[in-house]
C-alpha positions as CSV (number, residue, x, y, z in Angstrom):
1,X,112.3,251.1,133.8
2,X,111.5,251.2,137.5
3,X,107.7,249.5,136.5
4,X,109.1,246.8,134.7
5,X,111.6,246.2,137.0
6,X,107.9,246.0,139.8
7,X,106.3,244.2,137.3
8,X,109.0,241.3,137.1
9,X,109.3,241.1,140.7
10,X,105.4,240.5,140.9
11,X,105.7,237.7,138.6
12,X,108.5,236.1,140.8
13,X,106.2,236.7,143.9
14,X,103.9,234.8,142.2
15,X,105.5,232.1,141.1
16,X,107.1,231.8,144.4
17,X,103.4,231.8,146.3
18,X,102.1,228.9,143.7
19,X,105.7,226.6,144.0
20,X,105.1,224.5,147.0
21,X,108.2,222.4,148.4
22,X,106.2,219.4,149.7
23,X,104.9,219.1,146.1
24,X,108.0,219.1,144.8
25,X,109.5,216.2,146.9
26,X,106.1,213.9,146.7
27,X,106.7,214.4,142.9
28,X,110.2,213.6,142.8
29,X,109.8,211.0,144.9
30,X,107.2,209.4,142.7
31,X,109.5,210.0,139.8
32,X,112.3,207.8,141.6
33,X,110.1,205.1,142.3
34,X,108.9,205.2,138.8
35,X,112.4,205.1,137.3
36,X,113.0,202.4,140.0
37,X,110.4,200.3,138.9
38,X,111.2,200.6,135.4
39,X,114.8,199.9,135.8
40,X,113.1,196.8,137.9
41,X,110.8,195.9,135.2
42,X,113.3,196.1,132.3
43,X,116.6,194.5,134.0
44,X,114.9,192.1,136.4
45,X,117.5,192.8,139.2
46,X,120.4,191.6,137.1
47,X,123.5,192.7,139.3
48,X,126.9,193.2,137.4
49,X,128.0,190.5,139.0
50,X,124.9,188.3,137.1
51,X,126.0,189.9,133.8
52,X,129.8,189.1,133.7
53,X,129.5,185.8,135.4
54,X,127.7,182.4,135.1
55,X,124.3,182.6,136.8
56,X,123.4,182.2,140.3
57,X,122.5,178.8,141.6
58,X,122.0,176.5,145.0
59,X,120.9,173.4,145.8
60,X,117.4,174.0,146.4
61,X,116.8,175.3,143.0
62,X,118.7,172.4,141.6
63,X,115.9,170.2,143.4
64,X,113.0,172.3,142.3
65,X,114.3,172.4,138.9
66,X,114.8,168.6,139.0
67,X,111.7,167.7,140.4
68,X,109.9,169.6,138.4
69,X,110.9,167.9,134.9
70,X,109.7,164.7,137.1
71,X,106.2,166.0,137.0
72,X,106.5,167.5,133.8
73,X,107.1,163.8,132.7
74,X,104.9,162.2,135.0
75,X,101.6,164.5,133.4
76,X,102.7,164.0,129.7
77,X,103.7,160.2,129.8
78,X,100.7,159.4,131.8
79,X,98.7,160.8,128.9
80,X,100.5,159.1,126.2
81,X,100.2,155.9,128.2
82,X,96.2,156.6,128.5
83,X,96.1,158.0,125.4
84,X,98.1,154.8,123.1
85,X,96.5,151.9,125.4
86,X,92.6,153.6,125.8
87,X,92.3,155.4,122.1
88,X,94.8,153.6,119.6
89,X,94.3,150.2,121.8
90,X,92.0,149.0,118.3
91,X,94.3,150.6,116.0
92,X,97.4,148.4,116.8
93,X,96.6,146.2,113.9
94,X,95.9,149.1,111.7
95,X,98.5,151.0,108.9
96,X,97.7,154.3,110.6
97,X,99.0,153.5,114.4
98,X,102.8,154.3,113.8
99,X,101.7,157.5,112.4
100,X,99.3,158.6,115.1
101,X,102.4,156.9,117.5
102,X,104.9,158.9,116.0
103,X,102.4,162.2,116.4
104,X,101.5,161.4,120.0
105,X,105.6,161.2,120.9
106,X,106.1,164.5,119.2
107,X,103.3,166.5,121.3
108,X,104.1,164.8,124.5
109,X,108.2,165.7,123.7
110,X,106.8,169.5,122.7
111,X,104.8,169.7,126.0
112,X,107.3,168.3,128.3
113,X,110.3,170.5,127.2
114,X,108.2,173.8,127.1
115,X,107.2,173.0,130.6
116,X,109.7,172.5,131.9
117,X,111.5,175.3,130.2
118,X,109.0,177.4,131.3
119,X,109.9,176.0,135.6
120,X,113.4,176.7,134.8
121,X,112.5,180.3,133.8
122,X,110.8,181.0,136.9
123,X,113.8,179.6,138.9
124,X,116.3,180.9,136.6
125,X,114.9,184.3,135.4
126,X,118.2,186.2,134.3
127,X,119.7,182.8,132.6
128,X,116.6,182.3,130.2
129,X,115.5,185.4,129.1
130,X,114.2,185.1,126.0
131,X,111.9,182.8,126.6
132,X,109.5,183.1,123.5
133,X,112.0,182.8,121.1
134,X,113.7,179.3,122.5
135,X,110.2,177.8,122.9
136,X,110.1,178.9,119.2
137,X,113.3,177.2,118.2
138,X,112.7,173.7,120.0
139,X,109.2,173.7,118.3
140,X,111.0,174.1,114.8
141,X,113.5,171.5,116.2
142,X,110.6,169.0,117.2
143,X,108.8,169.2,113.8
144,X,111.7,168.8,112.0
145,X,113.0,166.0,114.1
146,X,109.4,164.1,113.7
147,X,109.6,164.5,109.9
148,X,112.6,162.7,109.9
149,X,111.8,160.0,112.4
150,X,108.1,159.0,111.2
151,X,109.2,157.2,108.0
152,X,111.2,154.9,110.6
153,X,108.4,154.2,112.9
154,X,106.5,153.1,109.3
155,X,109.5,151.3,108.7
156,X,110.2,149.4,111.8
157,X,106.4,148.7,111.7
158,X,106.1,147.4,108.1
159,X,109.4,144.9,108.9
160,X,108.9,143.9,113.3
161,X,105.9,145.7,114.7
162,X,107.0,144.2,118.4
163,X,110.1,146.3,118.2
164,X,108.0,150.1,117.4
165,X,107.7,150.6,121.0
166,X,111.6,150.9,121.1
167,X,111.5,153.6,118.3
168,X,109.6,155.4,120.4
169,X,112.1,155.1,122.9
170,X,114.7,156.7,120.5
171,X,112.8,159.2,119.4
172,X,111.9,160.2,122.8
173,X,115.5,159.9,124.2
174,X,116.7,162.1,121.3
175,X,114.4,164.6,120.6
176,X,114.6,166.1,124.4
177,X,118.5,165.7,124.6
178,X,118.6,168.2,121.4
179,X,115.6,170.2,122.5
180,X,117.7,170.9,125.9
181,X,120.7,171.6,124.2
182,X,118.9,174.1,121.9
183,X,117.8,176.1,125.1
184,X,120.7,176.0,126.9
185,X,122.8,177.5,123.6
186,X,120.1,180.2,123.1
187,X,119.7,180.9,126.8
188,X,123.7,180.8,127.6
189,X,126.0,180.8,125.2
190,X,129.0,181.3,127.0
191,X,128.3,178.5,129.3
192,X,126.7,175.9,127.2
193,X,130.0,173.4,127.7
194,X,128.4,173.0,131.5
195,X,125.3,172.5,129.4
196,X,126.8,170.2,126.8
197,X,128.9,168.0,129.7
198,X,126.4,167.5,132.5
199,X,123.4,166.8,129.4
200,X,125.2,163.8,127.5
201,X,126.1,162.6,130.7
202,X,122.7,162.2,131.6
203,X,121.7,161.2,128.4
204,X,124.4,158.1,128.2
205,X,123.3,157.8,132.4
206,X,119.8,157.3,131.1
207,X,120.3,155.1,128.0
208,X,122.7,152.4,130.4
209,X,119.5,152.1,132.7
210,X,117.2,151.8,129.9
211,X,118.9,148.9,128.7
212,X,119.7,147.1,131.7
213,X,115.5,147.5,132.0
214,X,115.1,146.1,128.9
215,X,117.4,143.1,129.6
216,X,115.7,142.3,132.6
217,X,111.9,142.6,132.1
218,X,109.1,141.3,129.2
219,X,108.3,143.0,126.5
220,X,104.8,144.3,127.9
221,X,106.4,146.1,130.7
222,X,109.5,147.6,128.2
223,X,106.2,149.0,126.5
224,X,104.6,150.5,129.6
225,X,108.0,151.8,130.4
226,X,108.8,153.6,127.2
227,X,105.4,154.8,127.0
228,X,105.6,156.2,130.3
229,X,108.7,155.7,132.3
230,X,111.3,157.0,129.4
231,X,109.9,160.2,129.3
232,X,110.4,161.1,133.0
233,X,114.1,159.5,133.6
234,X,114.9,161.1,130.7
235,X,114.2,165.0,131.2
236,X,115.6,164.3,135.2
237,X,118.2,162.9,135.0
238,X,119.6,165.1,132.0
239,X,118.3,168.4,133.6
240,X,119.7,166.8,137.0
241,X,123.0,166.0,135.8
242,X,123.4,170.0,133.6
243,X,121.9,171.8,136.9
244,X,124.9,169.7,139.2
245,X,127.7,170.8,136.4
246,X,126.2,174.4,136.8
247,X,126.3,174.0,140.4
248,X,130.0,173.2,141.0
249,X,131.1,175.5,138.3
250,X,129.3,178.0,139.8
251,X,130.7,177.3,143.6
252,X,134.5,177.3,141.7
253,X,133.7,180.8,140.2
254,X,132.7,182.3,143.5
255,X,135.6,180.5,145.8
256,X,138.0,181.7,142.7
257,X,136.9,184.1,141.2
258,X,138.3,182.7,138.1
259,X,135.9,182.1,135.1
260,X,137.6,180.1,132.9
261,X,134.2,179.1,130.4
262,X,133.6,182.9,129.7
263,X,137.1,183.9,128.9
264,X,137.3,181.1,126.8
265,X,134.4,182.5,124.8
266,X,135.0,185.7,125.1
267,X,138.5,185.4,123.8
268,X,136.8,183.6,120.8
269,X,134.7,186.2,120.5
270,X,137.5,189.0,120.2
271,X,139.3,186.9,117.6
272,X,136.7,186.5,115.9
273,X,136.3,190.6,115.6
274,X,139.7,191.0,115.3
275,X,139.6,188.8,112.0
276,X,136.7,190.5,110.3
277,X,138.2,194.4,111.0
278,X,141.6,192.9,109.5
279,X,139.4,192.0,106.6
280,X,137.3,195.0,106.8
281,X,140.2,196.8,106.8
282,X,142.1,194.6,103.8
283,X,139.3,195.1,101.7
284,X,139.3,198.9,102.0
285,X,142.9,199.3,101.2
286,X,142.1,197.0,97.9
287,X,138.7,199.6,96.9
């Protein structure tokens, strides 16, 4: 008894000369920063205060955001301009040039948004999340929206080719006011009234100066402008206009505290469960 009692001693001597305290805390140290980086990695610093209320935003982000759907613009209307005046220049006169039109609008509508999506990401990072599958859906949106709109451009083409340059204009116009919506419901539900307010208002702040352009200048300068000019006044002064409504919403919610877009949806929300267990719960009586 007395040697197994030795012999189980030794073996806690021994484990006691190999266990080294220093070790110990460099390892659990490394552990913590591991976990910390992970909980980094997979939360991107999203506070509780992030999670419950509408996302942070300032000025200078407003700006940033704002001028960079200018450049966004600028680089994708500067290559459809190039692109319809250099390359479908001999083609005017041709039964093919509303189609290729129609097909240039859509890529340079595509580009633009994702772009500028992609900005807002990097200056919004815990609003727009899931960034692959928005770009997805406003892709889908885009295709679908060009199917419906090319048989117009061959339309308006066959009847007043003069007046195709203002179908582009629509389609233009259009397609990014949707696309935009369609982020800002996938990105933020809860807040997409913000979204929805501060994006038609850019959109009817955009049409009013389009027309009183129009009125006011020939007809090859309305074209240079809609090839060109449309697309850039357009995604800044709707993304302006949705950043400012975010922007005072968000300076209420901290002075107040109150957060009266996400209780409205949020009481929506509980109805809404509240409904289907009632029915859940109907429909189990009735079995």
């Amino acid at each position: 008894m007395s040697e197994s009692k030795t012999e189980t001693s030794q073996k806690r001597s021994n484990l006691n000369e190999k266990w080294d305290p220093e070790w110990t805390v460099q390892n659990s140290t490394v552990n913590e920063e591991v976990k910390f980086w992970v909980q980094r990695t997979s939360f991107s610093d999203v506070s509780n205060e992030d999670i419950l209320g509408p996302s942070k935003i300032d000025i200078t982000s407003v700006w940033l955001s704002a001028l960079g759907s200018i450049a966004a613009g600028f680089l994708w209307g500067l290559f459809v301009l190039l692109f319809t005046y250099v390359f479908l220049g001999s083609l005017q006169t041709s039964g093919i040039f509303p189609y290729i039109l129609s097909l240039v609008g859509f890529f340079a509508i595509l580009i633009t948004v994702s772009v500028s999506f992609v900005l807002n990401r990097l200056l919004f990072p815990v609003k727009y999340k899931e960034w692959s599958v928005v770009l997805g859906q406003m892709t889908i949106l885009s295709i679908f929206f060009f199917i419906l709109v090319s048989p117009l451009y061959i339309y308006i083409n066959w009847v007043k080719q003069d007046a195709l340059i203002f179908i582009f204009f629509f389609h233009i116009t259009i397609n990014i006011l949707a696309t935009s919506l369609l982020g800002e419901i996938l990105s933020s539900y809860r807040y997409v009234l913000l979204s929805i307010y501060g994006s038609f208002i850019g959109f009817f702040a955009t049409s009013i100066l389009s027309v009183v352009f129009f009125m006011n200048f020939s007809l090859s300068i309305n074209a240079i402008y809609s090839l060109i000019g449309v697309i850039i006044v357009v995604n800044f002064i709707i993304t302006l206009f949705r950043l400012l409504f975010e922007l005072v919403y968000y300076k209420i919610y901290t002075k107040t505290g109150t957060d009266h877009l996400g209780d409205i949806f949020a009481q929506i929300e509980n109805e809404e469960k509240e409904i289907l267990a009632k029915a859940e719960k109907e429909l189990g009586t009735f079995e």
